[in-house]
Kinemage of the C-alpha trace (Angstrom):
@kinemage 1
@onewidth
@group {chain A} dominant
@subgroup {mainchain}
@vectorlist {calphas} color= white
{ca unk a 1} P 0.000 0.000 0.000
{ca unk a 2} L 2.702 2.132 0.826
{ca unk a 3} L 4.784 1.435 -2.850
{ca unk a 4} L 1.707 2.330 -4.453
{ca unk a 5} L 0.909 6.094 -2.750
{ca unk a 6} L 4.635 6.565 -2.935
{ca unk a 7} L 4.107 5.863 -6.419
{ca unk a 8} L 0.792 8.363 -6.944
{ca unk a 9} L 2.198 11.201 -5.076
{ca unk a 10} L 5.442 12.267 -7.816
{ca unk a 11} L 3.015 10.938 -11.043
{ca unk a 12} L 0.516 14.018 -9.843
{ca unk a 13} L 3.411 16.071 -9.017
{ca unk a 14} L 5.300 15.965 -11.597
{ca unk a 15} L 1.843 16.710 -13.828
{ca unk a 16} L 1.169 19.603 -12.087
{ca unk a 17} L 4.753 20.768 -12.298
{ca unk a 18} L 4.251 20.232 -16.103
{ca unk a 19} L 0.813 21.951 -16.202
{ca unk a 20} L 2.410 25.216 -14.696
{ca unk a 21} L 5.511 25.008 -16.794
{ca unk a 22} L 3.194 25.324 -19.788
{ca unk a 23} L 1.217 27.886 -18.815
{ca unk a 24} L 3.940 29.911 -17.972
{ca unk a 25} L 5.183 29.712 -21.214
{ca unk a 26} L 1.806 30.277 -23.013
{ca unk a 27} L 1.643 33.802 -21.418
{ca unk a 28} L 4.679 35.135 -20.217
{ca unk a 29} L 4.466 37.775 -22.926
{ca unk a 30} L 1.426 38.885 -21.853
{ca unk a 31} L 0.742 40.498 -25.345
{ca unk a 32} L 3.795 42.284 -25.550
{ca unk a 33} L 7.154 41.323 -26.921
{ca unk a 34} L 6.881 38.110 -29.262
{ca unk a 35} L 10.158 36.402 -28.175
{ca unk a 36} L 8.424 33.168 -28.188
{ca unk a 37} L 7.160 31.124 -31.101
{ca unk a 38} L 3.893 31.462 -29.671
{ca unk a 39} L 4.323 35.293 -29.241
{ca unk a 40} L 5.232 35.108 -33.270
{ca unk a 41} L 2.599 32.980 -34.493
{ca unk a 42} L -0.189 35.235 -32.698
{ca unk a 43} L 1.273 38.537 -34.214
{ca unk a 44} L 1.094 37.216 -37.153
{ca unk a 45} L -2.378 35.834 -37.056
{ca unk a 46} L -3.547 39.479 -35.595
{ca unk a 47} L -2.088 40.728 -38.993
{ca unk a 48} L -3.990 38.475 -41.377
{ca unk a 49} L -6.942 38.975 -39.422
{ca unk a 50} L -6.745 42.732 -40.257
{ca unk a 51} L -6.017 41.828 -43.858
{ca unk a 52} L -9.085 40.241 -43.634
{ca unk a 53} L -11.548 43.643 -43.459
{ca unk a 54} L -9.408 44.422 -46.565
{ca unk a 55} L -12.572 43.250 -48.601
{ca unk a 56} L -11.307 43.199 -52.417
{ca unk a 57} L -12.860 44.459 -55.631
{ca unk a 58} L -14.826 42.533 -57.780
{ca unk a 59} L -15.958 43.218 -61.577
{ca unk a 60} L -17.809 41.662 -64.051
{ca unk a 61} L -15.504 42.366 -67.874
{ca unk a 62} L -14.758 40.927 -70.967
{ca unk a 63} L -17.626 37.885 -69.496
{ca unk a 64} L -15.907 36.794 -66.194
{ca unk a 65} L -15.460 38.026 -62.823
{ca unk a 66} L -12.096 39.897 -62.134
{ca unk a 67} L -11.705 40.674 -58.463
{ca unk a 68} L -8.383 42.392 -56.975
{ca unk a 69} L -7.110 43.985 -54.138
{ca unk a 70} L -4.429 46.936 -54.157
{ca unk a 71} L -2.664 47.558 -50.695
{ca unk a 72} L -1.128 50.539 -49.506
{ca unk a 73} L 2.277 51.629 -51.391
{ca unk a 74} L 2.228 48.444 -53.510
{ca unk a 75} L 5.694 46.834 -54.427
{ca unk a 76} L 4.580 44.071 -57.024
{ca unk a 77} L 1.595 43.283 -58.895
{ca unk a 78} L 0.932 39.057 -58.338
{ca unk a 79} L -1.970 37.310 -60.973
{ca unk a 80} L -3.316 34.504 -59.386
{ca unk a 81} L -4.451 31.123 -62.162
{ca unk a 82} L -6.891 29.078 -60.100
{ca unk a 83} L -6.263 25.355 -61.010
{ca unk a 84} L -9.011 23.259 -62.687
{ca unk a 85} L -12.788 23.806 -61.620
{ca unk a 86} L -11.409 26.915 -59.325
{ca unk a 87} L -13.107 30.171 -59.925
{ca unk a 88} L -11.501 34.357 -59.122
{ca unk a 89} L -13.993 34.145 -55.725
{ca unk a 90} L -11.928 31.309 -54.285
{ca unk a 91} L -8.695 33.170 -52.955
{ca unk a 92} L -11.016 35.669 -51.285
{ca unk a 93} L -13.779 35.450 -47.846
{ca unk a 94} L -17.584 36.159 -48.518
{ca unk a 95} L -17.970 40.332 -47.619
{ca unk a 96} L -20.542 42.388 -48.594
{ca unk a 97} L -18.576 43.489 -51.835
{ca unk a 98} L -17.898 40.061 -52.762
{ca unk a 99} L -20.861 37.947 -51.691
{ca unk a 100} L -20.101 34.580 -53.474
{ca unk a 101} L -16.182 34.329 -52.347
{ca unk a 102} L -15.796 31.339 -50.718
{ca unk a 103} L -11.940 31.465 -49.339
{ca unk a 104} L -10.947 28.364 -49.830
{ca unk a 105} L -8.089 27.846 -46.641
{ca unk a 106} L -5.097 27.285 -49.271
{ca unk a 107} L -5.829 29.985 -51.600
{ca unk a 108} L -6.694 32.893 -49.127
{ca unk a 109} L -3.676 32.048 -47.134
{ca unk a 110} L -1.680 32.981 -50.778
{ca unk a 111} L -3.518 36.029 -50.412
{ca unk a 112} L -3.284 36.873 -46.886
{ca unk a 113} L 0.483 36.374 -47.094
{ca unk a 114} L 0.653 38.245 -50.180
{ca unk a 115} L -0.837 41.382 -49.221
{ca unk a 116} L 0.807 41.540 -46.030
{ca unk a 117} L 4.198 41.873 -48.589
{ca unk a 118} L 2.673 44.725 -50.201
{ca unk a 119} L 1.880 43.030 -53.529
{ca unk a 120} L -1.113 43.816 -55.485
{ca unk a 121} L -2.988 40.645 -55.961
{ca unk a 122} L -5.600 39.960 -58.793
{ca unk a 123} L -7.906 37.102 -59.760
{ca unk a 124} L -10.044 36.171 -62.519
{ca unk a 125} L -12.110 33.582 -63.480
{ca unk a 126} L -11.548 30.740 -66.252
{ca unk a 127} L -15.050 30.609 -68.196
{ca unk a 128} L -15.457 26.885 -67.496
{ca unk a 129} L -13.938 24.256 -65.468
{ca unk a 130} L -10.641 24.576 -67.138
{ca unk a 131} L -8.918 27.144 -68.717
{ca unk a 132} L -8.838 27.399 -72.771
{ca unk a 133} L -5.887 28.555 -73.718
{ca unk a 134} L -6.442 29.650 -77.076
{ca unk a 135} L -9.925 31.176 -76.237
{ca unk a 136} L -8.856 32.676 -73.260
{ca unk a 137} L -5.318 34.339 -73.301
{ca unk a 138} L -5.811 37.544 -74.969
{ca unk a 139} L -8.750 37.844 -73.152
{ca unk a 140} L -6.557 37.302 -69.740
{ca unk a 141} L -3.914 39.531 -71.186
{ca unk a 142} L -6.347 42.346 -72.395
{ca unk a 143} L -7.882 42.271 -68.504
{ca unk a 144} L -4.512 42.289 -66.774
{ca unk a 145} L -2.823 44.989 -69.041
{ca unk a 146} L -6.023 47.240 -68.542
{ca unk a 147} L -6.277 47.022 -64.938
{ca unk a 148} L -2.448 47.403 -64.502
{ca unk a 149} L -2.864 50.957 -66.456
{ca unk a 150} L -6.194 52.019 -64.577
{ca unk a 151} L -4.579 51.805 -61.158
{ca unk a 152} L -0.956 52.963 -62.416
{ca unk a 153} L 0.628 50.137 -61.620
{ca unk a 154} L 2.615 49.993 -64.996
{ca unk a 155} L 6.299 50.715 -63.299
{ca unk a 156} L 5.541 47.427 -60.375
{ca unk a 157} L 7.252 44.021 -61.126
{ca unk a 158} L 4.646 42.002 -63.326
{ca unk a 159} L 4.404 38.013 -61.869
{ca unk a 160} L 2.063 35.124 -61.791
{ca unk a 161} L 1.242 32.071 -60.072
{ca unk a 162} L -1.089 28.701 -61.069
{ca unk a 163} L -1.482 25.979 -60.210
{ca unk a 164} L -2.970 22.485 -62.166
{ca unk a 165} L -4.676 24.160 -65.045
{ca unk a 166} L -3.956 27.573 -64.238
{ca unk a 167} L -0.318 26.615 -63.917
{ca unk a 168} L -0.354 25.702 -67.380
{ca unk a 169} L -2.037 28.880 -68.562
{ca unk a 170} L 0.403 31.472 -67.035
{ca unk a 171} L 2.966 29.280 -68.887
{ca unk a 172} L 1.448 30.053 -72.248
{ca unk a 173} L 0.606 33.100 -71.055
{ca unk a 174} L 3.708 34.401 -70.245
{ca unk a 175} L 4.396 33.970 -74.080
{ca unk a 176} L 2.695 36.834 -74.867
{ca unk a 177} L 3.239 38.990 -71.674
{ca unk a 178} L 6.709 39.653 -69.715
{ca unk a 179} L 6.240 38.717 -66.669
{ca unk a 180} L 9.470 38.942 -64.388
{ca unk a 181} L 8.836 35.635 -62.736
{ca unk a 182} L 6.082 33.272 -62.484
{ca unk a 183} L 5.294 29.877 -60.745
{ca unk a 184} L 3.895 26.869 -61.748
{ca unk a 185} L 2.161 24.260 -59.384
{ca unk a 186} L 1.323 20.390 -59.774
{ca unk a 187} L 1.390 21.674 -63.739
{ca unk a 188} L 3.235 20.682 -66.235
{ca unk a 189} L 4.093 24.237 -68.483
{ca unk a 190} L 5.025 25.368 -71.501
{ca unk a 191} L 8.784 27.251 -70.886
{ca unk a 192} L 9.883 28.082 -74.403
{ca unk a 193} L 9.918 30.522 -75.447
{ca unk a 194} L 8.774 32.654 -72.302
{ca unk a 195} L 9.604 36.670 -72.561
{ca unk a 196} L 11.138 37.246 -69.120
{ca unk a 197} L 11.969 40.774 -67.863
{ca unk a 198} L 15.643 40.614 -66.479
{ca unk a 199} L 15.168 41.147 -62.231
{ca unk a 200} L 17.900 43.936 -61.364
């Protein structure tokens, strides 16, 4: 009887020791100074969740939706290809300007991250499930090239990311724009010949 309380009594102490030991590293910053990976992680969650009233602009040109979002003092300009049976309204949440956005997690985290960078992120939609590349690239090009001039935007680095079938449309895209960089996800591209500004 005696092995076995000896044996309950440091089990619950050492639990309890444990217990406290967490919780004094959970909120020893009380809020202030993130010197802890925990202290990091919630600043930057508190940051996206700002970027989150940053409800974006949506249009309806050249028969598809085109929705954007331009933050302060932009550095870049970033065109976002949604992959196969995506749609513009998936990299951004449901807000009263853009009532069918859905935010799916992957894609509004891309945007989130984006804008907190200071890139200018835009987004249009494929007219069906996939995108036609012959149909659709001047169409894309005509979009892009007028909403860089409306905003001024003309002098920011140009680049583009897709992914599946939108992967494979910035690649043929980019041989008819210049885009200083682009990236292409679970796609296989087209990379010749591609029109590449030279990064200084």
């Amino acid at each position: 009887m005696n092995g076995t309380g000896g044996f309950r009594v440091p089990v619950l102490f050492t639990v309890l020791i444990l217990f406290l030991v967490a919780l004094i590293l959970l909120f020893r910053n009380g809020g202030e100074k993130p010197n802890s990976s925990v202290g990091l992680v919630k600043q930057k969650w508190n940051s996206f969740e700002s970027l989150v009233q940053f409800n974006p602009n949506v249009e309806f040109r050249n028969g598809t939706d085109v929705i954007w979002k331009i933050p302060d003092s932009p550095k870049a300009v970033l065109f976002l290809a949604h992959g196969y049976s995506g749609q513009a309204n998936d990299f951004w949440d449901k807000s009263s300007e853009c009532p069918n956005c859905i935010g799916l997690p992957e894609e509004r985290l891309i945007v989130l991250h984006t804008l907190a960078r200071k890139f200018a992120v835009l987004t249009i939609s494929s007219a069906g499930t996939c995108w036609l590349v012959e149909g659709e690239i001047m169409i894309v090009k005509g979009i892009i090239e007028w909403w860089v001039e409306k905003y001024k935007l003309e002098k920011l680095p140009l680049v583009a990311l897709g992914a599946s079938s939108g992967g494979y449309f910035i690649s043929m895209l980019a041989t008819y724009m210049r885009f200083s960089s682009i990236t292409v996800m679970i796609a296989v591209g087209l990379f010749h010949p591609m029109d590449f500004v030279k990064m200084m």
